[in-house]
Each structure stands twice: as structure tokens, then as C-alpha cells.
PABA-40506 format. One record per atom (N, C-alpha, C): x, y, z. Coordinates in steps of 0.1 Angstrom, whole numbers, padded with zeros to 4 digits, always signed. Layout:
BEGIN
XYZ;...
END
This chain:
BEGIN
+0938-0793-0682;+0940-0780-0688;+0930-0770-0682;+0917-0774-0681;+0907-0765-0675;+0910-0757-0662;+0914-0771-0650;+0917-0766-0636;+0928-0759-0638;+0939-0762-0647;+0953-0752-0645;+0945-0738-0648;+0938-0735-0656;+0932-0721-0660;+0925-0717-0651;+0913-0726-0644;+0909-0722-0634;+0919-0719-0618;+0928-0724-0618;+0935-0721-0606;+0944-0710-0610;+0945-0704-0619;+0951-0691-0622;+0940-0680-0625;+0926-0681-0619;+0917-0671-0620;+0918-0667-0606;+0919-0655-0603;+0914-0652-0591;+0902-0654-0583;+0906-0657-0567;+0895-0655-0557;+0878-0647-0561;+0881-0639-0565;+0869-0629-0566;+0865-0635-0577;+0872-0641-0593;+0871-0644-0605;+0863-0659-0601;+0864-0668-0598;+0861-0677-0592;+0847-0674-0583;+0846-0664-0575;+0835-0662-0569;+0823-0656-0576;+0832-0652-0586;+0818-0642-0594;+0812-0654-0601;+0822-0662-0607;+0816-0673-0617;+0804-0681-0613;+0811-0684-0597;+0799-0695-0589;+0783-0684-0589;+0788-0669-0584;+0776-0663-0584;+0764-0663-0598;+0775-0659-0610;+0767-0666-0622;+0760-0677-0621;+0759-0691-0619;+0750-0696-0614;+0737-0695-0612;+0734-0683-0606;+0720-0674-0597;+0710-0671-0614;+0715-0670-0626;+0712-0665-0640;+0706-0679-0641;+0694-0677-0654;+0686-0691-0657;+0701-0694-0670;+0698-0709-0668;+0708-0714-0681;+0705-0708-0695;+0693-0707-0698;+0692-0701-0714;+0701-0685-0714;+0700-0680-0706;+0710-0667-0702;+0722-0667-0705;+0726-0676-0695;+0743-0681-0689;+0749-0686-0703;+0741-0693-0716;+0747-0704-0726;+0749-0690-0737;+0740-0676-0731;+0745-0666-0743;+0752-0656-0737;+0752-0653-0727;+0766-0644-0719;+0773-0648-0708;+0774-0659-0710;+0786-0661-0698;+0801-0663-0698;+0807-0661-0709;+0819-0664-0714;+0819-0642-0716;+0811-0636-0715;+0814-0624-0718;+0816-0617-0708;+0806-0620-0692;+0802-0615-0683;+0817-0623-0675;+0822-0633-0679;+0836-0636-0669;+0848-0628-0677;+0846-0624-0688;+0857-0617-0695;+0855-0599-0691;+0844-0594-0689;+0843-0579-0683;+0843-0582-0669;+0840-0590-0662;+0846-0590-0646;+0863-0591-0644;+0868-0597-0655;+0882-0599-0654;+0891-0588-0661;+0882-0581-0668;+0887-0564-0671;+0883-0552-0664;+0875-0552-0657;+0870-0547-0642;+0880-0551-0632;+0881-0562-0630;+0894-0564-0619;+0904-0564-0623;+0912-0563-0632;+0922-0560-0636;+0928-0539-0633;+0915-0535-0641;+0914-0520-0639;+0909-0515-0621;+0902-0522-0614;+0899-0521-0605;+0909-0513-0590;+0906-0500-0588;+0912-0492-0578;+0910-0507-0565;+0902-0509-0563;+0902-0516-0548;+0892-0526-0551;+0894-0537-0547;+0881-0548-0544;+0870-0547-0539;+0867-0536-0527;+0856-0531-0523;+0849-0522-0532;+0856-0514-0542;+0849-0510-0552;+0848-0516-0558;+0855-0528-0571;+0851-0535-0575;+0836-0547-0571;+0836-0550-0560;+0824-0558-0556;+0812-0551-0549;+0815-0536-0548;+0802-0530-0546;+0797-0528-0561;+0805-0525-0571;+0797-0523-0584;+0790-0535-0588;+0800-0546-0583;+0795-0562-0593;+0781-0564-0582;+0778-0562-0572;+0767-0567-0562;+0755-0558-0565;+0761-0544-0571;+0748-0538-0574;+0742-0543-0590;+0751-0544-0598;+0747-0551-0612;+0742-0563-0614;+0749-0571-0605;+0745-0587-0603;+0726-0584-0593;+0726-0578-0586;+0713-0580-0581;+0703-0570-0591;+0706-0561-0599;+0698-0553-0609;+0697-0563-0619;+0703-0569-0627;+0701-0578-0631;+0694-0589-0634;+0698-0597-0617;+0694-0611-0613;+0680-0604-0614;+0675-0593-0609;+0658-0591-0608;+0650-0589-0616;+0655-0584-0626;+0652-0584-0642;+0650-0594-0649;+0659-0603-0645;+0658-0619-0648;+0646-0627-0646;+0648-0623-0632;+0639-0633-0623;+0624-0627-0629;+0622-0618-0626;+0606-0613-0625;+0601-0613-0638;+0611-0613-0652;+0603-0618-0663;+0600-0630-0668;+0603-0640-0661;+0597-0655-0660;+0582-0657-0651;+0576-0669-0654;+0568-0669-0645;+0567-0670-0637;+0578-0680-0632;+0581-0684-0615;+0583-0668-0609;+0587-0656-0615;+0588-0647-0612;+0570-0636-0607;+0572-0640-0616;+0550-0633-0617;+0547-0639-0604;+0549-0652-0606;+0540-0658-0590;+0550-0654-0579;+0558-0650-0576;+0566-0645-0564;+0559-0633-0559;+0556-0623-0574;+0552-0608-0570;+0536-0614-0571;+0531-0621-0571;+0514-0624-0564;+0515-0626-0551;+0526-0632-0547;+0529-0641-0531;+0532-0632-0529;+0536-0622-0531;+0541-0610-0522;+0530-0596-0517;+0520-0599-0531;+0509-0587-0523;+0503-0597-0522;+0499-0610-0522;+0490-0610-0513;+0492-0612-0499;+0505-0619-0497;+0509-0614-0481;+0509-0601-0477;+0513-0595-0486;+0511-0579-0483;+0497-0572-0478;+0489-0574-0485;+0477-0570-0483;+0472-0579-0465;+0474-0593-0468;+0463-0601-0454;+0478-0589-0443;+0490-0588-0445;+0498-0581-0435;+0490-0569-0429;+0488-0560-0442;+0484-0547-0438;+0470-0544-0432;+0460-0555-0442;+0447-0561-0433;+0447-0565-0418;+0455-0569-0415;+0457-0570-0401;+0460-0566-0392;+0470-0559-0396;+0479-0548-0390;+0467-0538-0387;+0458-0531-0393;+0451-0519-0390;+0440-0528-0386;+0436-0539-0385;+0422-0542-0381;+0424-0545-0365;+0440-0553-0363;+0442-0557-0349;+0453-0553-0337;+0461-0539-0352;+0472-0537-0346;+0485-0546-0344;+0497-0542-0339;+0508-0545-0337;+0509-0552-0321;+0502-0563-0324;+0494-0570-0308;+0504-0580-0308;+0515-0586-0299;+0516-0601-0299;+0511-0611-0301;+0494-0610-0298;+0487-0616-0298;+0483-0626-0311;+0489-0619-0321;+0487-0618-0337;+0502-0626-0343;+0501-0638-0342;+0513-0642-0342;+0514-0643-0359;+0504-0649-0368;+0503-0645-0384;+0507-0630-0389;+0505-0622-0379;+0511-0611-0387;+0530-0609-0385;+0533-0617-0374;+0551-0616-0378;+0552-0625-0385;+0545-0634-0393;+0551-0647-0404;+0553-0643-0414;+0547-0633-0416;+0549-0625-0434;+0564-0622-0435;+0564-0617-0420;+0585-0611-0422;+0589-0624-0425;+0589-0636-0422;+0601-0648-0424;+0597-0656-0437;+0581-0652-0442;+0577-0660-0455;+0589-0657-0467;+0589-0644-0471;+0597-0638-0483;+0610-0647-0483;+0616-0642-0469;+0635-0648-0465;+0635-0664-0467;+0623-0670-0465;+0623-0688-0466;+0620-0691-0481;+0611-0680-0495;+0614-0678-0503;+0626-0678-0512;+0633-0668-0507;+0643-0666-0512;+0653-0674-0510;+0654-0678-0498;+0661-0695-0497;+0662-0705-0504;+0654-0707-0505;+0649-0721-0515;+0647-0716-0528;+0648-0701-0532;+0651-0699-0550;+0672-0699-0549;+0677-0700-0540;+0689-0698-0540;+0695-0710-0542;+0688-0720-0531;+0695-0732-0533;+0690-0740-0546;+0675-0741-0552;+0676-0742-0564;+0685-0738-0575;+0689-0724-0574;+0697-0721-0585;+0705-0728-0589;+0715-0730-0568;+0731-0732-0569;+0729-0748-0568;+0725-0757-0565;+0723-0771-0566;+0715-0777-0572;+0701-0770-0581;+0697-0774-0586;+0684-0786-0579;+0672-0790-0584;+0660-0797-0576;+0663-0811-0577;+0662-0821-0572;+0659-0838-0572;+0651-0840-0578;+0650-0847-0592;+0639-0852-0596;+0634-0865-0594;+0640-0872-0581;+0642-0881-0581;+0628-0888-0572;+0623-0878-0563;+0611-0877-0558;+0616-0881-0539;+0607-0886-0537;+0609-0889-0519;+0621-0898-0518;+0620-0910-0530;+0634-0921-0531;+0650-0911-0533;+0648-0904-0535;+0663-0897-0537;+0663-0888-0525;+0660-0890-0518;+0661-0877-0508;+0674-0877-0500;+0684-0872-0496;+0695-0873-0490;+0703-0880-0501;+0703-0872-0510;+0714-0880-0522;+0722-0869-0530;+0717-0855-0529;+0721-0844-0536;+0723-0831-0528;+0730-0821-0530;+0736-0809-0525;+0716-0804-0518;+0712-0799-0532;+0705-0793-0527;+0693-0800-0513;+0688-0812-0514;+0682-0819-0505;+0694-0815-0489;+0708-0816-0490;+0712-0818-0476;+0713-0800-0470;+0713-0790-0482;+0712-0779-0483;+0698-0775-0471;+0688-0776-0481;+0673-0777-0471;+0670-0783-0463;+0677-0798-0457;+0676-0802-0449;+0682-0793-0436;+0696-0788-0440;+0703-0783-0434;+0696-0768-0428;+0689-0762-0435;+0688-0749-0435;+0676-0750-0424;+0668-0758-0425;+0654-0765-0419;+0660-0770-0403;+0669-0774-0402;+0678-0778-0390;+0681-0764-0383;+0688-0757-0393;+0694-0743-0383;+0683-0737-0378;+0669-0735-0388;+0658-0729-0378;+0651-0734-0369;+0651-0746-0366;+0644-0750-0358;+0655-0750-0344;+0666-0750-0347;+0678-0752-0335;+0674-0737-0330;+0678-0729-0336;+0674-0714-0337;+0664-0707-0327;+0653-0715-0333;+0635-0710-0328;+0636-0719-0315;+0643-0734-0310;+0644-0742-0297;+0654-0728-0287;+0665-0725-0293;+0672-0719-0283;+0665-0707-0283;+0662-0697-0289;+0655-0687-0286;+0639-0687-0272;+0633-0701-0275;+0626-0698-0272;+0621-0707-0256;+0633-0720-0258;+0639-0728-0241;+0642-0716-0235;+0657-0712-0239;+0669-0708-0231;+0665-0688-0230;+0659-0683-0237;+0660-0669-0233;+0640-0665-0229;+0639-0669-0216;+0624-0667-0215;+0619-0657-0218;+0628-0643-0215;+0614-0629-0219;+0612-0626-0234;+0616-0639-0248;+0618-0639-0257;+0603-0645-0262;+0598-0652-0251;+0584-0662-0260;+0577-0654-0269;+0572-0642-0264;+0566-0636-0270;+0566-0624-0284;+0583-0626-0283;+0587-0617-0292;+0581-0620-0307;+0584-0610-0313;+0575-0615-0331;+0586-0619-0336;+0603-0617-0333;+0615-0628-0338;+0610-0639-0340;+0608-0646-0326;+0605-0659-0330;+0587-0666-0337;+0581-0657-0341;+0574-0657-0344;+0573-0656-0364;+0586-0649-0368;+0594-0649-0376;+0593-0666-0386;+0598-0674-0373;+0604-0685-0374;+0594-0693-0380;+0580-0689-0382;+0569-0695-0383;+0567-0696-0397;+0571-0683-0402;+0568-0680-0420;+0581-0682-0428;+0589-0686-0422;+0603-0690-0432;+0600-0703-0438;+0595-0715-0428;+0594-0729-0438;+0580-0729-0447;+0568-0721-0441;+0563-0720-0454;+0564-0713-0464;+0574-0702-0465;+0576-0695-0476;+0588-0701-0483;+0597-0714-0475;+0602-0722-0484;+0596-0732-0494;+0586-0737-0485;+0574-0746-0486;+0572-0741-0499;+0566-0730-0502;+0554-0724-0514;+0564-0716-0526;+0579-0715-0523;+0587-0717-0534;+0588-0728-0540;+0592-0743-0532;+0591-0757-0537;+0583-0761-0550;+0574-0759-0543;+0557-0754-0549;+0558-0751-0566;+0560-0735-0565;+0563-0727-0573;+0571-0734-0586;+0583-0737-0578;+0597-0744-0590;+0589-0757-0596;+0584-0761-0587;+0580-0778-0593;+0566-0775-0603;+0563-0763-0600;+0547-0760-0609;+0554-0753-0623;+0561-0745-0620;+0560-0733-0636;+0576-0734-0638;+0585-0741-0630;+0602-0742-0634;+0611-0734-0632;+0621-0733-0634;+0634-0724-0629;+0631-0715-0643;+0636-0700-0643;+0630-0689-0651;+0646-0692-0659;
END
């Protein structure tokens, strides 16, 4: 009975649900039966889908960030972020925008490898299974995965296109796994918000 009902929700209705997800569970157990019933009266009423999902993408991320940043996994994100902020701007005016300074392009890829690994936590959830379960769940082949594309990424960039070595793109590539690294961290210290 469930999947017959689910296979008569729409595409978008279906995608919004999975996006729910992204909400901590004590949230989702008190509005989520409400927030799939006003998206399905929104699309129903809905002039066009691109209006419809520019309003849901703006509310869903005003939201999600209200969510997030009043937990404490949230508090420690906005510490990780001035203080990368600060050693960035410390550097920046003490050494300039030098190639030479390859720590100052890691801050760009710390945040994005952050927010990676708060994503796939959401939607797969952590292993508690420890080093013995590793390659046994979504989210492990997820990170594994994601940890693959960059490094494939940062090899072809930086074999195959030579006047690239130096660029701060791939320099980029440097601050993504530890800013997944120090979300890990985070989730396993103070918990999903």
C-alpha cells in the first residue's frame, strides 16, 4: 500500500521528500507529514516547476541553516570558518596572492569538503561500526567515492594539463579532504544537530 501511494506522488514530490532528509530527525518526527502536504499544495497550485523549486530551494536552504547553526555541530562549523578565515586573510595581506602560498588556496576547498561530508551524513547516515564495517554502507562507498573523484581530478589536472601545476585550482584539491576530514571529526564529537 505504501509504494502504490508512493508511486503516485510525483517526480518533484518524491524529490523533495528525499531532500527532507537534509532536517535533523527530532524536526522531521514533528513536521514532516506537514511540510510534504504544503509542497503538494504548492505543486498542485504551482504556475511552473521552475517557480515552484526556486521558492522550495530558497526555503529549504533558509531553513536547513537555521537548523543547522542552532545545534552544536553547527557552532563548531561557524568557529572552523573564522578561524580559517582569519589564518586566510592573515596571509593574504602578510604574503599576498603568491602561488607560492599554496595553504592560502586550501581554505577555498576546506568549507566544500565540509559540506560534503555534512551531506552525506545526513543522507546515509555514519557507520558505527568502526574500521570493521568499512565498505558495508551507502555512506562509507559515498566517501570513498567522493575521495576517488578528487584525487582522479587533482592526477588529471595536474599529469595531463602542465601550465596548470601551479594554479591555486588544484591547490583547492588540498583543503577538500581535510575539511571532510574535520567534519568526520565534528559528527563523531558533538552528533548530527
Amino acid at each position: 500500500m505504501a509504494r502504490a501511494a508512493q508511486s503516485k506522488r510525483s517526480r518533484s514530490s518524491r524529490l523533495y521528500a528525499w531532500l527532507l532528509e537534509l532536517y535533523p530527525p527530532s524536526f522531521l518526527q514533528r513536521h514532516r507529514a506537514e511540510m510534504l502536504q504544503n509542497f503538494a499544495d504548492l505543486e498542485a497550485a504551482a504556475e511552473s516547476k521552475t517557480r515552484l523549486w526556486l521558492l522550495m530551494g530558497k526555503d529549504l536552504a533558509m531553513s536547513l541553516v537555521a537548523q543547522f547553526f542552532g545545534s552544536q555541530l553547527g557552532r563548531y562549523v561557524i568557529a572552523v570558518i573564522v578561524v580559517w578565515t582569519l589564518i586566510f586573510v592573515v596571509g593574504y595581506f602578510l604574503y599576498g596572492p603568491t602561488p607560492r602560498r599554496p595553504a592560502l588556496h586550501a581554505f577555498e576547498g576546506f568549507l566544500p569538503g565540509m559540506l560534503a561530508m555534512y551531506i552525506a551524513t545526513r543522507l546515509y547516515g555514519m557507520s558505527q561500526d568502526g574500521v570493521s564495517g568499512l565498505f558495508r554502507t551507502p555512506f562509507d562507498l559515498y566517501v570513498i567515492g567522493v575521495f576517488l573523484a578528487w584525487i582522479i581530478l587533482f592526477v588529471i589536472g595536474y599529469y595531463f594539463y602542465v601550465p596548470t601545476r601551479g594554479h591555486a585550482a588544484l591547490q583547492v584539491f588540498g583543503g577538500f579532504l581535510p575539511g571532510m576530514a574535520a567534519m568526520y571529526i565534528a559528527i563523531r564529537v558533538y552528533g548530527m544537530p
